[in-house]
PAMAR-757823 format. One record per residue (C-alpha): residue in three letters; x, y, z; residue number from 1. Coordinates in nm, 4 decimals. Layout:
<recs>
rec aa = Ala c1 = X c2 = Y c3 = Z i = NUM
...
</recs>
This chain:
<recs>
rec aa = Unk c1 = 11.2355 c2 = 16.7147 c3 = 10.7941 i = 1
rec aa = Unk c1 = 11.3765 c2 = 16.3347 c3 = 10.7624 i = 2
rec aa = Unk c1 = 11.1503 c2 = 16.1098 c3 = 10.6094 i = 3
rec aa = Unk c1 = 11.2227 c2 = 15.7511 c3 = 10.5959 i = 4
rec aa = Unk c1 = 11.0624 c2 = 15.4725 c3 = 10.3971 i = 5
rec aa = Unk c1 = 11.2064 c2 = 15.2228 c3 = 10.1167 i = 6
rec aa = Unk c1 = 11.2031 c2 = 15.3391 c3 = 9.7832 i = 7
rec aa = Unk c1 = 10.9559 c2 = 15.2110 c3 = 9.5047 i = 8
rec aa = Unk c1 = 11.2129 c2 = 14.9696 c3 = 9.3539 i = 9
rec aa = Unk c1 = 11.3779 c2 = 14.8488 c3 = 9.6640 i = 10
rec aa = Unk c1 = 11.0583 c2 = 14.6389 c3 = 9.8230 i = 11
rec aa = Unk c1 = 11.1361 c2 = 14.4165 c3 = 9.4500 i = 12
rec aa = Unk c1 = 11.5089 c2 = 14.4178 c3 = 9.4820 i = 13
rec aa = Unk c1 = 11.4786 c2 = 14.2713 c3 = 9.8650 i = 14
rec aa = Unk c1 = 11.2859 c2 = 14.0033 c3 = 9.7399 i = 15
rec aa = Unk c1 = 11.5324 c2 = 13.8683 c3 = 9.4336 i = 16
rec aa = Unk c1 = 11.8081 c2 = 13.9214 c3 = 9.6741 i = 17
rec aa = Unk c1 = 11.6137 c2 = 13.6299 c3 = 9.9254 i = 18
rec aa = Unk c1 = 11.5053 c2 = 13.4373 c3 = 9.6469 i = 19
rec aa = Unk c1 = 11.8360 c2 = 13.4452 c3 = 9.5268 i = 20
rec aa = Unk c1 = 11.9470 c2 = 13.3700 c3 = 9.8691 i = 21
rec aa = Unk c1 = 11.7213 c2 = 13.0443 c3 = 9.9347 i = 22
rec aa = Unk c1 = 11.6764 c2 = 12.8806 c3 = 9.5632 i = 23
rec aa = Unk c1 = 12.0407 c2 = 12.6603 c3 = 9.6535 i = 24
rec aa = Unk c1 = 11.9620 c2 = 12.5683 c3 = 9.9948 i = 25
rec aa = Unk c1 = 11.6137 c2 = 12.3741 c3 = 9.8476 i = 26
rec aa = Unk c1 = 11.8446 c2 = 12.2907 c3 = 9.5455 i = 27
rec aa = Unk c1 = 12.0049 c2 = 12.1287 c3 = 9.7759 i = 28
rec aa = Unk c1 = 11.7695 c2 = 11.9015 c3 = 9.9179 i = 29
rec aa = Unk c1 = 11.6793 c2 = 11.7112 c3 = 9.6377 i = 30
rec aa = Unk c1 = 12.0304 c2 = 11.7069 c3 = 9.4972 i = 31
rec aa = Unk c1 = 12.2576 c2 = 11.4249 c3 = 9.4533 i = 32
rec aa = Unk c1 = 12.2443 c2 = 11.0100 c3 = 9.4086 i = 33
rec aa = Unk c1 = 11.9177 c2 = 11.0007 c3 = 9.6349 i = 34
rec aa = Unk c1 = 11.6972 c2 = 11.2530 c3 = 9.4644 i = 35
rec aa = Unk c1 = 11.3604 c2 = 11.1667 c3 = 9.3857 i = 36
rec aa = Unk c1 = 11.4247 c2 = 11.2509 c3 = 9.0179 i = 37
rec aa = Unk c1 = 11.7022 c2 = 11.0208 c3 = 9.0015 i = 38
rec aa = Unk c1 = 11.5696 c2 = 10.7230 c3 = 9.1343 i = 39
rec aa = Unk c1 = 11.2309 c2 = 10.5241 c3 = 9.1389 i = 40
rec aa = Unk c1 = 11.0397 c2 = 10.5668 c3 = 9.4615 i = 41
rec aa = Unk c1 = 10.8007 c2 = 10.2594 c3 = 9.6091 i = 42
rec aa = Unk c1 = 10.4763 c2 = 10.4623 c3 = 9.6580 i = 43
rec aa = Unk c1 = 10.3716 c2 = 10.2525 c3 = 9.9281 i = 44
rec aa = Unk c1 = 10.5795 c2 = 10.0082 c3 = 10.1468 i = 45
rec aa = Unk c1 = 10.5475 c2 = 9.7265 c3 = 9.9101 i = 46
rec aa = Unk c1 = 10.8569 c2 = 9.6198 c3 = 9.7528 i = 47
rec aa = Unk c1 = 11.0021 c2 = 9.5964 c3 = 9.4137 i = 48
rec aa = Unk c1 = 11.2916 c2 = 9.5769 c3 = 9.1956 i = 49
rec aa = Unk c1 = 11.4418 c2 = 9.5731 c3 = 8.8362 i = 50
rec aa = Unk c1 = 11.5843 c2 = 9.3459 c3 = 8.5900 i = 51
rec aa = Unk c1 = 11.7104 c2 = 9.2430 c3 = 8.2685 i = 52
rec aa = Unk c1 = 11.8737 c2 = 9.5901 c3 = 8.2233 i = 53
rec aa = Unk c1 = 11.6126 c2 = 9.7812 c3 = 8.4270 i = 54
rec aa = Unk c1 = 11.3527 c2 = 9.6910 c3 = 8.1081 i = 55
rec aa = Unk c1 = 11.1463 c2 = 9.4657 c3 = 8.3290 i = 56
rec aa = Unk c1 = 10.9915 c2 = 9.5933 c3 = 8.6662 i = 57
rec aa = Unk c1 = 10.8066 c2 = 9.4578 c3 = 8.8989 i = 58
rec aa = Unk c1 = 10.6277 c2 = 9.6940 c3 = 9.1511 i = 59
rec aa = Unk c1 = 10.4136 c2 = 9.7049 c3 = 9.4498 i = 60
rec aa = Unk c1 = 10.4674 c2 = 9.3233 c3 = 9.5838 i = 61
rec aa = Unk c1 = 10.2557 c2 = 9.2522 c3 = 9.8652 i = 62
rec aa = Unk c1 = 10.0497 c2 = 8.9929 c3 = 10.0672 i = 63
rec aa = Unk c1 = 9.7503 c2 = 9.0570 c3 = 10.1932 i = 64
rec aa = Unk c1 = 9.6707 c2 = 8.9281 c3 = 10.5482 i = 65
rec aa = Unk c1 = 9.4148 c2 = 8.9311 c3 = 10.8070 i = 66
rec aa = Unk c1 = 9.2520 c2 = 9.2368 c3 = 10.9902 i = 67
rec aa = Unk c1 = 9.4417 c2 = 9.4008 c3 = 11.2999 i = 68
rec aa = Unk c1 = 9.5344 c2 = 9.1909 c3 = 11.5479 i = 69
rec aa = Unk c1 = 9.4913 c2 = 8.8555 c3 = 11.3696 i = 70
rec aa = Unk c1 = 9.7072 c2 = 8.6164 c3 = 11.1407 i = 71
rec aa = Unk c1 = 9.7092 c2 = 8.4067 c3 = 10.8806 i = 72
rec aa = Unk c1 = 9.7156 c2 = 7.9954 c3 = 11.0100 i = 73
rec aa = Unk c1 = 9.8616 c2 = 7.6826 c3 = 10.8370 i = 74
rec aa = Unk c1 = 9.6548 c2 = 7.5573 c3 = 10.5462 i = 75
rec aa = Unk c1 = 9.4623 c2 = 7.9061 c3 = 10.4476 i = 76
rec aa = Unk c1 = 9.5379 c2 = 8.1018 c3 = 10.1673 i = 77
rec aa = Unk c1 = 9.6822 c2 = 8.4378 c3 = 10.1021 i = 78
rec aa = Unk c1 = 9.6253 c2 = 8.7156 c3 = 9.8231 i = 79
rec aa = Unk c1 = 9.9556 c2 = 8.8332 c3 = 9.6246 i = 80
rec aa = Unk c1 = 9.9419 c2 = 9.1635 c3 = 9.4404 i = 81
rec aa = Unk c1 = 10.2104 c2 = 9.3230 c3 = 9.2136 i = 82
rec aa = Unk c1 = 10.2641 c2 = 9.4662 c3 = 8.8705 i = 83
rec aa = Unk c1 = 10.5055 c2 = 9.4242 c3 = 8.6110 i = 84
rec aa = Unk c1 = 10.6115 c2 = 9.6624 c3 = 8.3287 i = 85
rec aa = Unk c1 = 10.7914 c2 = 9.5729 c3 = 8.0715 i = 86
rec aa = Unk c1 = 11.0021 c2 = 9.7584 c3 = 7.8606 i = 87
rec aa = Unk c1 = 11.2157 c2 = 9.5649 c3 = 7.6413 i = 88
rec aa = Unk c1 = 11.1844 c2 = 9.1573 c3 = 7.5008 i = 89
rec aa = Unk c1 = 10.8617 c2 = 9.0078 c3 = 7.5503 i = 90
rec aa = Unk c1 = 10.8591 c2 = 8.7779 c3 = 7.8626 i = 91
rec aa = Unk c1 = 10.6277 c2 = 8.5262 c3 = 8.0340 i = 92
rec aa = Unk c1 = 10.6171 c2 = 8.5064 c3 = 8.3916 i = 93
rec aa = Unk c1 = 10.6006 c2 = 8.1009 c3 = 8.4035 i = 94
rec aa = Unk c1 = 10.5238 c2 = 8.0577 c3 = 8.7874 i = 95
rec aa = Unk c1 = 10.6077 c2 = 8.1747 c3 = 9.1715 i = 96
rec aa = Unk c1 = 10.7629 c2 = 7.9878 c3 = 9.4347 i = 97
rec aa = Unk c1 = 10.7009 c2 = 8.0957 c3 = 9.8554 i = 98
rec aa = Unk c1 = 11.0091 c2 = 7.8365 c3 = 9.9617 i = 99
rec aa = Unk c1 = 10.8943 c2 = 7.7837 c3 = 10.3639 i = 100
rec aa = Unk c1 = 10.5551 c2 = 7.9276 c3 = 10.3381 i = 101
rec aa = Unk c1 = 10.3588 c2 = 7.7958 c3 = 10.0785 i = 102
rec aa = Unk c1 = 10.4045 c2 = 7.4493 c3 = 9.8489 i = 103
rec aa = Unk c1 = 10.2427 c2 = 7.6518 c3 = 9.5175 i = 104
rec aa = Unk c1 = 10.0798 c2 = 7.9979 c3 = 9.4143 i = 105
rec aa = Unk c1 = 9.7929 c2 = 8.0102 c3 = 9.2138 i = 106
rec aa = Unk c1 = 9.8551 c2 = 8.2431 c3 = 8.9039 i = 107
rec aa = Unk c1 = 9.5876 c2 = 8.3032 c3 = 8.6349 i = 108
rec aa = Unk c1 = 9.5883 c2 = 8.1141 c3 = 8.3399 i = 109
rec aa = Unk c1 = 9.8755 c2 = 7.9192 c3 = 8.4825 i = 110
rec aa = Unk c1 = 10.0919 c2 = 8.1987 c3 = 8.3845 i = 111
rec aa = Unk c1 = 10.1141 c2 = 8.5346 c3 = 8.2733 i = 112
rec aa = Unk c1 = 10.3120 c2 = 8.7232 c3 = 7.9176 i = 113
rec aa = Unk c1 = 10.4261 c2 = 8.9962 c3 = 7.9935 i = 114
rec aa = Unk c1 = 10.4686 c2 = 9.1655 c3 = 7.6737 i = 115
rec aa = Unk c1 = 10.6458 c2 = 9.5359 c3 = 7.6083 i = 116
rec aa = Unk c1 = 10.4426 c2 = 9.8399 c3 = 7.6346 i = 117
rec aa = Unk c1 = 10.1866 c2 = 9.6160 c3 = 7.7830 i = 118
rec aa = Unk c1 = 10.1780 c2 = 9.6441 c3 = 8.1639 i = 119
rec aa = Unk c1 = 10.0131 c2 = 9.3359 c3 = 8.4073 i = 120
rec aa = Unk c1 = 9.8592 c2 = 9.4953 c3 = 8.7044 i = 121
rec aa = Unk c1 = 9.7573 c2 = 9.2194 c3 = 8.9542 i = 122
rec aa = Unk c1 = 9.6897 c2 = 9.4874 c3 = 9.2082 i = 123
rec aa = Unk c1 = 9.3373 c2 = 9.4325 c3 = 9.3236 i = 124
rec aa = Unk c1 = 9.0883 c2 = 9.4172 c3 = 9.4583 i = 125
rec aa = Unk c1 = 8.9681 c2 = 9.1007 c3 = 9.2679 i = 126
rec aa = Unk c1 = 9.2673 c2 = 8.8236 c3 = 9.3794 i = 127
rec aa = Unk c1 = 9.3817 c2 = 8.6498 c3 = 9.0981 i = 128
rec aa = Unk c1 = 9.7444 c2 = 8.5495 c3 = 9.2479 i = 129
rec aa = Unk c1 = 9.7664 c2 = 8.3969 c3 = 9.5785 i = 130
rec aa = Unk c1 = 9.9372 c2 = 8.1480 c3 = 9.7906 i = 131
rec aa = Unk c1 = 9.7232 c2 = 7.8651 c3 = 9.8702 i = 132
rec aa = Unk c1 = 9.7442 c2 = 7.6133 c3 = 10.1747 i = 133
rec aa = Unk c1 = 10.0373 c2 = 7.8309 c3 = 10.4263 i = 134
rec aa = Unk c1 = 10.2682 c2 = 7.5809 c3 = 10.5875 i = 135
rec aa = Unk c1 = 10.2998 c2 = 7.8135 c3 = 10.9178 i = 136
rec aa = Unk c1 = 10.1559 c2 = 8.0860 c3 = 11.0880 i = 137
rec aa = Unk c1 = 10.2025 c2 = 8.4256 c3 = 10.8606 i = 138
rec aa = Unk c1 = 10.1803 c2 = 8.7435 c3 = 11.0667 i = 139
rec aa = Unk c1 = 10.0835 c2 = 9.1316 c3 = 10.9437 i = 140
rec aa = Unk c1 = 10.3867 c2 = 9.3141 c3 = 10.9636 i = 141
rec aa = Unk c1 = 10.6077 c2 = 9.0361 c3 = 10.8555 i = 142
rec aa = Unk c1 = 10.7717 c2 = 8.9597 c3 = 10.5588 i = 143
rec aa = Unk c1 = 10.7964 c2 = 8.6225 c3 = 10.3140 i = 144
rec aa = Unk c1 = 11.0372 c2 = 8.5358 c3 = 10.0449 i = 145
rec aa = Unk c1 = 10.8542 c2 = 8.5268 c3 = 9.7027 i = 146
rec aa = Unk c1 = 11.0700 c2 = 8.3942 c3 = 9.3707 i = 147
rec aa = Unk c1 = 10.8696 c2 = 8.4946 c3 = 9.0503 i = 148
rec aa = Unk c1 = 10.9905 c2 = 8.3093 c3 = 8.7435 i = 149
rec aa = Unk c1 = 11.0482 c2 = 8.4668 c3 = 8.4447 i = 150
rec aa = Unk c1 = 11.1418 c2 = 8.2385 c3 = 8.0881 i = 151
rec aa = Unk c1 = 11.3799 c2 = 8.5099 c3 = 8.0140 i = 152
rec aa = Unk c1 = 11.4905 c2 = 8.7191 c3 = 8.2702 i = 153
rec aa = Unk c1 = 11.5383 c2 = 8.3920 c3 = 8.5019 i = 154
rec aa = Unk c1 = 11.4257 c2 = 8.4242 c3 = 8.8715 i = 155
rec aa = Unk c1 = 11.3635 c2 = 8.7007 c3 = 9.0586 i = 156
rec aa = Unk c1 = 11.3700 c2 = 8.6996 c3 = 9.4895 i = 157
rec aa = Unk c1 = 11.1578 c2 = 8.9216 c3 = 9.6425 i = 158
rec aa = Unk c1 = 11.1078 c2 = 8.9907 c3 = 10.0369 i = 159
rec aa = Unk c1 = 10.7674 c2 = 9.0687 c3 = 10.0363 i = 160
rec aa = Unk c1 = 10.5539 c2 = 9.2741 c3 = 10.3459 i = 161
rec aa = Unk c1 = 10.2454 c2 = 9.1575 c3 = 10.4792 i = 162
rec aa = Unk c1 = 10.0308 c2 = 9.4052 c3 = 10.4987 i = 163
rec aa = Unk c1 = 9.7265 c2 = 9.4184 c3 = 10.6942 i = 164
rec aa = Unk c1 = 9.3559 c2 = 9.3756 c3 = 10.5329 i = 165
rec aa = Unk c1 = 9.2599 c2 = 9.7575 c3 = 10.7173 i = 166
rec aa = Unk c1 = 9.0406 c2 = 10.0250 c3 = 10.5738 i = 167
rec aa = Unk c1 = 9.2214 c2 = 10.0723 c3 = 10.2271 i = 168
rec aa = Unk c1 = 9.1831 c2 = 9.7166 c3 = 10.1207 i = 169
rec aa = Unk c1 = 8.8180 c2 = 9.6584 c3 = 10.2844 i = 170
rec aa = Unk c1 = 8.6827 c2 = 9.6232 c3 = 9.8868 i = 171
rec aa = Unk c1 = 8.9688 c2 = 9.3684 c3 = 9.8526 i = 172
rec aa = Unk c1 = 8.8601 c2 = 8.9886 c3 = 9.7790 i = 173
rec aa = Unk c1 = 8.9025 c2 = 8.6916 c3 = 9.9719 i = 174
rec aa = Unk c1 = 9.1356 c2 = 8.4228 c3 = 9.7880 i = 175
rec aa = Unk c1 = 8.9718 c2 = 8.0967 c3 = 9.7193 i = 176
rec aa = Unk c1 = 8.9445 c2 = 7.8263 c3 = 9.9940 i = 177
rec aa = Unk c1 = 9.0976 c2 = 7.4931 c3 = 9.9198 i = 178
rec aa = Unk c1 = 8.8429 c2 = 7.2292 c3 = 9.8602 i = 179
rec aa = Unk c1 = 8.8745 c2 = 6.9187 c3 = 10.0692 i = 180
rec aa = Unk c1 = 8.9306 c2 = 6.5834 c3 = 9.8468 i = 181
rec aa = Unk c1 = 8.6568 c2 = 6.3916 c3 = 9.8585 i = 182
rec aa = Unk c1 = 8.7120 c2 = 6.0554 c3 = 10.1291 i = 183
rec aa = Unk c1 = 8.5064 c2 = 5.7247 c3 = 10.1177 i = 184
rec aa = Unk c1 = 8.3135 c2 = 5.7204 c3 = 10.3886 i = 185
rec aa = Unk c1 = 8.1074 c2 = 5.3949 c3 = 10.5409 i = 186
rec aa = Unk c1 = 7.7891 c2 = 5.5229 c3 = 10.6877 i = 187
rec aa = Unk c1 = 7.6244 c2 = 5.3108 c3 = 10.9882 i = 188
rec aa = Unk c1 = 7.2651 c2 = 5.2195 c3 = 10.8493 i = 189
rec aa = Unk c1 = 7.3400 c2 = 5.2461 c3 = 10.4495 i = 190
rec aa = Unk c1 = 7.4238 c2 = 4.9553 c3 = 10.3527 i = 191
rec aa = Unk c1 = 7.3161 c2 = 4.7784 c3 = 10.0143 i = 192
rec aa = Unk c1 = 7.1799 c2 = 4.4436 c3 = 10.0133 i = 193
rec aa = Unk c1 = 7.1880 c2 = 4.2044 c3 = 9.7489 i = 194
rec aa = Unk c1 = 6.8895 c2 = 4.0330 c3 = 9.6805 i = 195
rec aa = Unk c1 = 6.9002 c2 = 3.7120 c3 = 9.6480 i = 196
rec aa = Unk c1 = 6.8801 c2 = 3.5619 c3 = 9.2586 i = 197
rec aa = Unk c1 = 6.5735 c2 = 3.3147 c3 = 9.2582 i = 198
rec aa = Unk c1 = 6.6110 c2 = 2.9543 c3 = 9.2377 i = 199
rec aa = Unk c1 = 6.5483 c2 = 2.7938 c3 = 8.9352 i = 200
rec aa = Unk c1 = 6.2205 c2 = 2.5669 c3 = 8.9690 i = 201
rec aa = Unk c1 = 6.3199 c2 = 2.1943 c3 = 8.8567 i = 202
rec aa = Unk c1 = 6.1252 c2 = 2.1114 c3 = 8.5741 i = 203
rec aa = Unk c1 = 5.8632 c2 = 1.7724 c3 = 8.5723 i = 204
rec aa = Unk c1 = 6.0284 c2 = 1.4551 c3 = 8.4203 i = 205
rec aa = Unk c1 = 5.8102 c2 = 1.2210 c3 = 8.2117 i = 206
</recs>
C-alpha cells in the first residue's frame, strides 16, 4: 500500500524556501535613491523644501482657496499655511513676498523666530499668515510663487498649490477682510451753519 502525504517537517521547510524566495523581490521595491527611508516624503500635495544644509525645513506650503467650483477675485484675501523646523542656528523668518499675486502677506507679529528644536506650525485652522488684497483672479488647482525671507538662510522660492476649502478644511478660518479707508464724504441736507455773532449795541453818548 502507497501512501502519500508531506512529511511533518516539510509543510515548514516549503514555507522558508518561499519566504526565502520573495523577501528580495519586496527588498526590492523600496530599494535604491527613491526609497521612502532615504528621502523625505510631502504627506500631502503641499510643497516644501530644505535649506541652509538641510537644518531648516519648511513643510506643507499651501493656500487655501474657495469651495469647488469657485475662485479667489482681485482684492480678497487668502490663508497661507506651512511649518518650519529648524535644526541648526536660530533664524527669524523676517517677511513673505507673492511677486504677481499679492503686494504684502500678513505674518503674525510682523515676523516669526524660528529657533532650533523649536518648530512653527502655521498649519491651521486659525489663519494667522495670509495674503491680503490678490491682484488677479487665483484659481483651486493652481499654483503661486511664494518667497519667504529668512535673516540667515536668505530667501527661499516656493511654488505653492492652491488647494480647495473642501471637507478637510471646513473648521478652517476665514482670513481677515481689508477694511476700507475711511473717505470724506459731503452729505446733501447736513450742513453746519454758522450763526451769526450778535452786533454790538452802540452805547448812549452824553
Amino acid at each position: 500500500m502507497i501512501r502519500f502525504g508531506l512529511r511533518a517537517g516539510r509543510p515548514r521547510r516549503l514555507l522558508l524556501v518561499l519566504a526565502a524566495t520573495l523577501l528580495p523581490v519586496l527588498a526590492g521595491c523600496e530599494a535604491g535613491n527613491n526609497a521612502p527611508t532615504v528621502s523625505f516624503h510631502q504627506p500631502t500635495d503641499a510643497t516644501g523644501t530644505t535649506v541652509s544644509d538641510d537644518q531648516l525645513a519648511i513643510r506643507n506650503v499651501f493656500v487655501l482657496g474657495t469651495p469647488l467650483g469657485g475662485s479667489l477675485q482681485p482684492g480678497e484675501s487668502a490663508g497661507l499655511y506651512f511649518a518650519v523646523i529648524n535644526s541648526g542656528r536660530a533664524d527669524r523668518l523676517v517677511s513673505i513676498t507673492a511677486p504677481g499675486t499679492s503686494p504684502s502677506v500678513t505674518l503674525p507679529g510682523g515676523g516669526i523666530n524660528v529657533r532650533s528644536l523649536h518648530p512653527v506650525f502655521l498649519q491651521g485652522p486659525v489663519t494667522q499668515a495670509y495674503l491680503t488684497d490678490l491682484s488677479r483672479t487665483v484659481t483651486n488647482g493652481s499654483s503661486i510663487k511664494i518667497v519667504m525671507h529668512f535673516l540667515r538662510a536668505g530667501p527661499v522660492t516656493l511654488q505653492v498649490p492652491v488647494f480647495a476649502r473642501t471637507q478637510n478644511f471646513f473648521a478652517f478660518g476665514q482670513p481677515p477682510t481689508p477694511t476700507p479707508s475711511p473717505t470724506a464724504t459731503a452729505t446733501a441736507g447736513h450742513r453746519h451753519h454758522r450763526r451769526p455773532s450778535p452786533t454790538p449795541t452802540p452805547s448812549a453818548t452824553s
